[in-house]
C-alpha positions in Angstrom: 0.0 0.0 0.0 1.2 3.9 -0.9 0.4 6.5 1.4 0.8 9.7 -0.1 2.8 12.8 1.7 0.9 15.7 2.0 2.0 19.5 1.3 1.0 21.8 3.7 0.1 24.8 1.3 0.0 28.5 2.8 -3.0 29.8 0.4 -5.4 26.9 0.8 -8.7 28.8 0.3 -7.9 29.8 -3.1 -9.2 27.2 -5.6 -6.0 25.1 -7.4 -6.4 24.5 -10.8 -4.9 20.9 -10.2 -6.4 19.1 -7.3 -3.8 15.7 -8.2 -1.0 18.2 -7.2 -2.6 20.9 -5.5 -0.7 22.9 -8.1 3.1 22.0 -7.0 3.3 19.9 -9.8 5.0 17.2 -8.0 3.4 14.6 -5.4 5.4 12.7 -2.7 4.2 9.5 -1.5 5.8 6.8 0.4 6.0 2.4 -1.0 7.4 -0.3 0.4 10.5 -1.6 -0.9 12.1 -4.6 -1.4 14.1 -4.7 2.2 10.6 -4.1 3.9 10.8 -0.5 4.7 9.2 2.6 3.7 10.8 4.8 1.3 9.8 8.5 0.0 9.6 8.7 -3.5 8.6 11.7 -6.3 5.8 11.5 -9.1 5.5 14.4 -11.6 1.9 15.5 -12.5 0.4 15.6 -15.5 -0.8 18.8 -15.6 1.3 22.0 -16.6 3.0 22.7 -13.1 4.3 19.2 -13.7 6.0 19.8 -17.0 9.0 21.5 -15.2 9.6 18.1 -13.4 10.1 16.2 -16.2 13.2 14.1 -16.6 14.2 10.4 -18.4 17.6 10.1 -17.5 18.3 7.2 -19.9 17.4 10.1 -22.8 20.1 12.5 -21.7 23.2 13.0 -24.6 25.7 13.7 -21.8 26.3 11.6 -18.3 22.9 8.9 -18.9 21.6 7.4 -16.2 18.7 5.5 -15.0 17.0 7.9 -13.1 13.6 9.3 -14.0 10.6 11.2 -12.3 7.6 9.1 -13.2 4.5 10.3 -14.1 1.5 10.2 -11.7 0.0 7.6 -13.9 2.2 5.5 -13.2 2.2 4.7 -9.4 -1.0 5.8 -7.9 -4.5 6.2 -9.0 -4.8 10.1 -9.8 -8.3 10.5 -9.8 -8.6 9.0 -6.1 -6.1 11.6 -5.0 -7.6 14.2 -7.0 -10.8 13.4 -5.3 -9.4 13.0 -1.7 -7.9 16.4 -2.1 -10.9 17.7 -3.4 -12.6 16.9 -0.4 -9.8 18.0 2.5 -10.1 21.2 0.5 -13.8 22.3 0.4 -13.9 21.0 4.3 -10.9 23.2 4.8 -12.7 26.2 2.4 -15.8 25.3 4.3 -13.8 25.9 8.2 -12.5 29.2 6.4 -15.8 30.8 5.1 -17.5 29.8 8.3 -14.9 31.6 10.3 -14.7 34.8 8.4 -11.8 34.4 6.8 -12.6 34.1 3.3 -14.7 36.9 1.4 -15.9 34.1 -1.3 -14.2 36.0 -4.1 -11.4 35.5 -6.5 
């Protein structure tokens, strides 16, 4: 099982444009490895703040290696995330509006 890491952002009641990434273009989670322990790993998004994160090393003319930042697709289900998000931002949108701190505009 992957657990996902999540980024604390400073301007949460301002709606992202990508809830997958909440607009950082990169998503942390954590999978098990071979030796039975937890490791931190890196996905790139698939939407435009993820573009900056892209890299194959195996395509690089100078110093190759087999690094890479996989995309989202490829390790977690993106539209689960997208929806979890969703959710812990509306509540969190929701606790803001009903506390006064957020006018409901743009």
């Amino acid at each position: 099982m992957q657990e996902v890491i999540k980024k604390q952002e400073e301007n949460e009641e301002k709606q992202p444009k990508c809830f997958i990434c909440m607009d950082t273009g990169i998503i942390l989670y954590k999978k098990k490895t071979i030796f039975g322990y937890y490791a931190e790993y890196a996905a790139r998004c698939t939407c435009e703040a993820g573009q900056k994160y892209i890299y194959e090393g195996r395509e690089c003319k100078e110093h190759k290696s087999e690094y890479r930042v996989p995309s989202i697709d490829e390790v977690l289900d993106k539209f689960e995330l997208a929806k979890n998000n969703y959710e812990q931002w509306l509540a969190k949108t929701k606790k803001l509006v009903e506390g006064g701190k957020v006018s409901g505009k743009d």
